[in-house]
N, C-alpha and C positions, 0 to 999 in steps of 0.2 A: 906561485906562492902569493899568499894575501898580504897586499900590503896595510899597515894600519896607521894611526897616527901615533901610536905606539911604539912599532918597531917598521920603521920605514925601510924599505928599499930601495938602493941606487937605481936610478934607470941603467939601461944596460949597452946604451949606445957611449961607445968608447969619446975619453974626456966630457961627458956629461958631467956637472955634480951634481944635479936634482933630482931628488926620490920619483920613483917610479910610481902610477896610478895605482890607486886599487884594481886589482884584477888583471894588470897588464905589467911587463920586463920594461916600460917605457913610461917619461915623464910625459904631459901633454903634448909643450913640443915637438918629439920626435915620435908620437905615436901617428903611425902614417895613414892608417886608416880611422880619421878619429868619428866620422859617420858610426860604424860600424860600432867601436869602444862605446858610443853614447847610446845605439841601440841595445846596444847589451845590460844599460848597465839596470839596477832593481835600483828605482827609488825609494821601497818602502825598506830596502835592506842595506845602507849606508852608513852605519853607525861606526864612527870612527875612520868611516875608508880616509887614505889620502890622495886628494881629488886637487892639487893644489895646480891654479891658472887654467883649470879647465875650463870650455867654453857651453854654460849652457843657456846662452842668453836665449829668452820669449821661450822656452818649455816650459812645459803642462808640469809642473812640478807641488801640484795641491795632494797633502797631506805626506809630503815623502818623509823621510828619519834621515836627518843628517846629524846626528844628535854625535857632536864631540868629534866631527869629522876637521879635518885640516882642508878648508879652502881658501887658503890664504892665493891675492889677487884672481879668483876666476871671475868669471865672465857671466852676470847674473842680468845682465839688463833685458827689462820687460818680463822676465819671468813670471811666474805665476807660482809664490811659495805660498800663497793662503794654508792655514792650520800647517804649516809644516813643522816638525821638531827639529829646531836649527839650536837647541841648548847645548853651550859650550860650546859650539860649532868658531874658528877661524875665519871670518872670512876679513880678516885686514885685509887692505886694499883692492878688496873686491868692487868691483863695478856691479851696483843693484839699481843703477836709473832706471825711475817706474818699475819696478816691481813692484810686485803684491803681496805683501806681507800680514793681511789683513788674518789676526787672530793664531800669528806663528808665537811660538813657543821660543823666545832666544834668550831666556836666563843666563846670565854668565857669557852669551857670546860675545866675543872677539870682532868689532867693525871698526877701529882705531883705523885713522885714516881714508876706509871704503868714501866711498862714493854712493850715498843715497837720494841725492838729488830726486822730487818727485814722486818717490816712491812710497804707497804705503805701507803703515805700520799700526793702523786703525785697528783698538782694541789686542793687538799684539804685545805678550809680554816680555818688557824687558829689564826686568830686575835685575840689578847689576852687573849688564851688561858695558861693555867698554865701547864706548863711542869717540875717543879723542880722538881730535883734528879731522873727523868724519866731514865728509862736505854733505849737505842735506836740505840747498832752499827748496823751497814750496812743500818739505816731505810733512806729510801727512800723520803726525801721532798722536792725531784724536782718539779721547778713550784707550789708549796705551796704557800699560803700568809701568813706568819709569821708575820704580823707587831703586834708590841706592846706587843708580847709572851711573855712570861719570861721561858725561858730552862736555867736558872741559874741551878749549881751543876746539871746540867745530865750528861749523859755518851753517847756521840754521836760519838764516836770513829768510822770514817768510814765511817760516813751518809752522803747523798748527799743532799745536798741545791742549786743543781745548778739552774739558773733562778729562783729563790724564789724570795724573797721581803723580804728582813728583816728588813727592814725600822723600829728601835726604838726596837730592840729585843732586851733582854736582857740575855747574854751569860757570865752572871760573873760566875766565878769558874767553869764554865763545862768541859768535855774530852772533844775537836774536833781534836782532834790526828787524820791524816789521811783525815779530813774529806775534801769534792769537795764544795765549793764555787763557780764553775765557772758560771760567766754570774750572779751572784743573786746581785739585786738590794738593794741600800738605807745602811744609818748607824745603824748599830747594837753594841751595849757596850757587850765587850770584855773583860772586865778589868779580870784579873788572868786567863783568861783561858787557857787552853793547847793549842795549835795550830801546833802543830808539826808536820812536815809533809805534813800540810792544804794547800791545792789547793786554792787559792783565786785568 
């Protein structure tokens, strides 16, 4: 049976509570054969699966559809999601250190809390995407479109927004110690934040 972010599925290993993968009776955890699970799976046909804590850290993942999928905590670090449609996509508390996000589609996504340290997000759009408590130094969102974000409480200590668009971001309480402003367009709210150091 297909699991979706829709109508999820228990895994099916006894006192499990967590939804089972798309395409699989099992959560990541207890899927035993998870080489196999990741071979299988179709990146360009992802749309909505529930893929949550799975591990697909440093895969070739350029232009895959995760559009609206729940990957809440997987394992994305070093990946390679250039052009991918991550819109709506879950991925709070995902681990994306250095991935490539260069020119991904993440309107509306879900990264409150992830972990993007170093990774980019160069010319990537992220229109009101949720970024709270994100951790994110050195990450890269040059040329981004941030309008309407919310990276309230992240830790962007270091990261570049230079020619972004932050038009209507909202940057309460976050670290941007360090961080490069230059050239990025539009009003973004500021209120508490750190700014020390900040290139604007």
């Amino acid at each position: 049976m297909r699991s979706t972010h829709y109508a999820p599925v228990p895994c099916a290993t006894s006192g499990c509570t967590r939804n089972a993968l798309t395409g699989s009776e099992h959560c990541w955890e207890h899927t035993e054969d998870k080489q196999a699970y990741l071979d299988g799976l179709d990146p360009l046909n992802l749309e909505n699966a529930w893929l949550a804590g799975i591990d697909l850290s440093a895969r070739d993942l350029r232009g895959a559809n995760f559009a609206g999928a729940r990957m809440s905590g997987a394992k994305l670090a070093g990946a390679d999601l250039g052009g991918a449609n991550l819109r709506g996509t879950f991925l709070d508390g995902a681990d994306l250190r250095g991935a490539d996000l260069t020119r991904a589609d993440l309107e509306f996504a879900v990264l409150g809390a992830a972990n993007v340290s170093e990774a980019s997000f160069h010319d990537a759009n992220l229109q009101r995407a949720n970024l709270v408590g994100a951790k994110g130094r050195s990450t890269d969102f040059s040329c981004a479109n941030l309008y309407y974000s919310r990276p309230g409480n992240a830790d962007f200590q270091k990261a570049s927004f230079a020619d972004a668009n932050i038009q209507r971001a909202i940057f309460r309480r976050a670290n941007l110690a360090g961080a490069d402003f230059t050239g990025a367009t539009g009003q973004a709210n500021f209120e508490n934040a750190c700014l020390e150091g900040a290139i604007r």
